[in-house]
C-alpha positions as CSV (number, residue, x, y, z in Angstrom):
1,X,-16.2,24.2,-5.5
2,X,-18.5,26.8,-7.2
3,X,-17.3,30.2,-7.7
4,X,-19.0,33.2,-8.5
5,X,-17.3,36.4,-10.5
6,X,-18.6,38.9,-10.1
7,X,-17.7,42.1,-13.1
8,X,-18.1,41.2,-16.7
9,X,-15.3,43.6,-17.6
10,X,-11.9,43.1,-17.6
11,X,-10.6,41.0,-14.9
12,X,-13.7,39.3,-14.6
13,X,-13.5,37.4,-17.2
14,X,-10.2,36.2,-17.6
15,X,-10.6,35.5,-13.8
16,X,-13.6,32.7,-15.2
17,X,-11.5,31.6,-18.0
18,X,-8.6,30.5,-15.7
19,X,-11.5,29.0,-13.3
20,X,-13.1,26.8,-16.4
21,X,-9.9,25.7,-17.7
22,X,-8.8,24.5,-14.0
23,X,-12.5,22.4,-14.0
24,X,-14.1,24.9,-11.9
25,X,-18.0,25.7,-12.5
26,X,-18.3,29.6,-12.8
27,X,-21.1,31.7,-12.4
28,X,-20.4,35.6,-13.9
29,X,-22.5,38.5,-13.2
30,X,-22.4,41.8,-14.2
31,X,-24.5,45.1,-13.0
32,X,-28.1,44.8,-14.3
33,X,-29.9,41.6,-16.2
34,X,-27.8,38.7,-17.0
35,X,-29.0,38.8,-20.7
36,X,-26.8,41.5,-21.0
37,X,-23.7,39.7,-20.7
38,X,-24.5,36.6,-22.0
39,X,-22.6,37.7,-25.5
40,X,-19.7,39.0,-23.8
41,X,-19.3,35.4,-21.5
42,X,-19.9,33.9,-24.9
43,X,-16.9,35.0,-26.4
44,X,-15.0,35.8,-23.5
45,X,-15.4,32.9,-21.0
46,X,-17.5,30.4,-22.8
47,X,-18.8,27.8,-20.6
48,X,-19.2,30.6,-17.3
49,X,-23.0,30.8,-16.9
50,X,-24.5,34.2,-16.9
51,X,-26.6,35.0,-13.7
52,X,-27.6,38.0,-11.6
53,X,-25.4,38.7,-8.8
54,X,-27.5,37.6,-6.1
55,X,-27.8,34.4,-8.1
56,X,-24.4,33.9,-8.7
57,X,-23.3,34.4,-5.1
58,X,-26.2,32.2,-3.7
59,X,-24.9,29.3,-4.8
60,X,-21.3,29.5,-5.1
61,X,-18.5,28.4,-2.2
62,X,-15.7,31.1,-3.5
63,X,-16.6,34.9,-5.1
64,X,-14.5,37.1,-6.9
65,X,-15.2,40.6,-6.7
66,X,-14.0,41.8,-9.7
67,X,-16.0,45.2,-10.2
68,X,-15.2,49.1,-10.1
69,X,-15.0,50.5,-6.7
70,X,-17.2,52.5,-7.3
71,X,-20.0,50.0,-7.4
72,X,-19.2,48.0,-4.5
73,X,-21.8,50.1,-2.7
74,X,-24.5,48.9,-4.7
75,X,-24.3,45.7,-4.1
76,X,-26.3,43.7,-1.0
77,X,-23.7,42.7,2.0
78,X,-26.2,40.4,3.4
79,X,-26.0,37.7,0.4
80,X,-22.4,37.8,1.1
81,X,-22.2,36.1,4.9
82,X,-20.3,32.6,5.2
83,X,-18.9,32.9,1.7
84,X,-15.0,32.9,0.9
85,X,-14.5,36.6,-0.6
86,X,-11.6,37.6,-3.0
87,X,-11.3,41.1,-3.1
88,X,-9.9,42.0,-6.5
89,X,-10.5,45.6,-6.5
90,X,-8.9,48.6,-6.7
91,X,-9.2,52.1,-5.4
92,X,-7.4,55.2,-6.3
93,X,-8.6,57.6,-3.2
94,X,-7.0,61.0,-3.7
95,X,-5.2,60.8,-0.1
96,X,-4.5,58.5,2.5
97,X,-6.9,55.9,4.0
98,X,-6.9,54.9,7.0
99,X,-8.0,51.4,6.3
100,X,-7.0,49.2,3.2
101,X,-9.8,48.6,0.8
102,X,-9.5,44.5,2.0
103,X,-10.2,46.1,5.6
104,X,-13.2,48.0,4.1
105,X,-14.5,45.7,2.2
106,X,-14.9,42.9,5.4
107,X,-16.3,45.8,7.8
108,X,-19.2,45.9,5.1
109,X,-19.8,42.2,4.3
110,X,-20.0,41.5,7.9
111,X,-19.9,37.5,8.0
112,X,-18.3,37.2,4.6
113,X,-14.2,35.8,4.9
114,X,-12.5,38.1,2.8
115,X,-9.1,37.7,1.1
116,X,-7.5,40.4,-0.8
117,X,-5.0,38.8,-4.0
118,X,-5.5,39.2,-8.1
119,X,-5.3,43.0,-7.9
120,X,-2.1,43.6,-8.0
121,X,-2.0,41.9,-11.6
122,X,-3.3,43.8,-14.9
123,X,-5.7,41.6,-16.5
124,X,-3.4,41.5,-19.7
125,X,-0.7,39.6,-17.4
126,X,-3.4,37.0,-15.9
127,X,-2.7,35.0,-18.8
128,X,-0.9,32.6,-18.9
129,X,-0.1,33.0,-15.2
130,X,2.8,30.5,-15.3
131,X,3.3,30.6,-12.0
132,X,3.5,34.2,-11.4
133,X,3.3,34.5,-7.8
134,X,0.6,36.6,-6.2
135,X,0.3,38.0,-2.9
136,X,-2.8,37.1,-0.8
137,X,-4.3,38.8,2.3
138,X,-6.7,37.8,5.1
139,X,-7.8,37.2,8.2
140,X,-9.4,33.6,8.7
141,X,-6.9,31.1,7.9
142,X,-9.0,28.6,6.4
143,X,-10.3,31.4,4.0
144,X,-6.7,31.9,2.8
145,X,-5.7,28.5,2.5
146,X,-9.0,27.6,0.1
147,X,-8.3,30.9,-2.2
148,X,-4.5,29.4,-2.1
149,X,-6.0,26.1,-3.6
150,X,-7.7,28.1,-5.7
151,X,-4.9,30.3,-7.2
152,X,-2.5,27.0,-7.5
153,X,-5.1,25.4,-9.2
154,X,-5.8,28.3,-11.6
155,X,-1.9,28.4,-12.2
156,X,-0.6,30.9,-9.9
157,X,1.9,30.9,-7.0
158,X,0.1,31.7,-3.8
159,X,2.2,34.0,-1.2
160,X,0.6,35.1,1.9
161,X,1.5,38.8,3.1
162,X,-0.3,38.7,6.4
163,X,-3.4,39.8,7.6
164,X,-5.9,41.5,5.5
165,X,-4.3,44.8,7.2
166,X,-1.2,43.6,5.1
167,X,-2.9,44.0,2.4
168,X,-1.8,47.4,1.8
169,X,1.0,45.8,0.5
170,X,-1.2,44.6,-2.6
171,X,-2.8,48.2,-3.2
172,X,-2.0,50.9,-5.9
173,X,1.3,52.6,-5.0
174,X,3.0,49.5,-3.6
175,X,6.2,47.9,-5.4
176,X,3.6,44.9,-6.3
177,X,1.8,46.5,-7.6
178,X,1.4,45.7,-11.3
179,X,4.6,43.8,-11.6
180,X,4.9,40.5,-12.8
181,X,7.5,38.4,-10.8
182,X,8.2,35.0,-9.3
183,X,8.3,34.0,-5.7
184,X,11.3,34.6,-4.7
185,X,11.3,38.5,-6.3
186,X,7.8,38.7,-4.3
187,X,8.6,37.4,-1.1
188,X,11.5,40.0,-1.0
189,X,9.6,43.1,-2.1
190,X,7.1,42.3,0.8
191,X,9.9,41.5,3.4
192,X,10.9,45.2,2.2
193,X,7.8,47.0,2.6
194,X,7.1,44.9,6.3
């Protein structure tokens, strides 16, 4: 399986390191021409091949979004139908939404099969995951169970909240959010917040 990251800053690339060490061939892009990254991947996720987002998502099976909200408008929804989505993003809205960012994201990449999980983790705790469970959200099944391979394989504990509507549970504000725990610890702060 070839995955795409997509954000060159901080999640990004320990997102491709984890990727590379499992065996996985990982294509990073960040905003603008490739050549501007290619230092950064160097020293922070050598082996991940830099390549303009379009490029990166064309020929990769799983993408990570792992950019600023901010500039999830700019990218093209189109390039993003049939692929397996993780949405790794975060938004700080100054009052309530009415839809989780997960839910928001899949109205705009219409076609793509979007799972929300790795956002609820600061980059600094991504490694070593250990086992640190992490919630996942979605709405195909099949979607959810390859990012579940793809988490175990990367060295997480995979825990399925629901559908992506549940992935509110995974957002800024929630009692995951930005705590490291095992499964156990998890499972019971989400049968709390359900």
């Amino acid at each position: 399986m070839k995955i795409a990251v997509l954000g060159a800053g901080h999640v990004g690339p320990v997102v491709a390191r984890l990727a590379l060490a499992a065996g996985y061939p990982v294509a990073i892009a960040g905003s603008g021409d490739p050549a501007r990254i290619a230092m950064i991947t160097e020293f922070l996720a050598p082996g991940a091949v830099p390549l303009s987002a379009s490029d990166a998502v064309a020929d990769a099976d799983l993408v990570v979004l792992a950019i600023p909200w901010h500039r999830f408008g700019t990218l093209e929804p189109g390039m993003f139908a049939g692929k397996v989505v993780v949405d790794a993003m975060n938004h700080w809205p100054p009052a309530a939404q009415p839809l989780g960012t997960s839910e928001e994201v899949a109205a705009r990449l219409v076609g793509a099969h979007v799972v929300k999980t790795l956002n609820h983790i600061a980059y600094q705790d991504m490694e070593p995951p250990n086992g640190r469970a992490v919630g996942l959200a979605g709405d195909d099944a099949a979607a959810v169970d390859v990012v579940s391979e793809f988490l175990r394989r990367i060295g997480f504990e995979p825990v399925p909240v629901g559908p992506l509507a549940a992935g509110r549970l995974l957002e800024p504000g929630s009692p995951v959010f930005g705590v490291a725990v095992r499964r156990p610890e998890f499972e019971q702060f989400a049968k709390e917040q359900s």
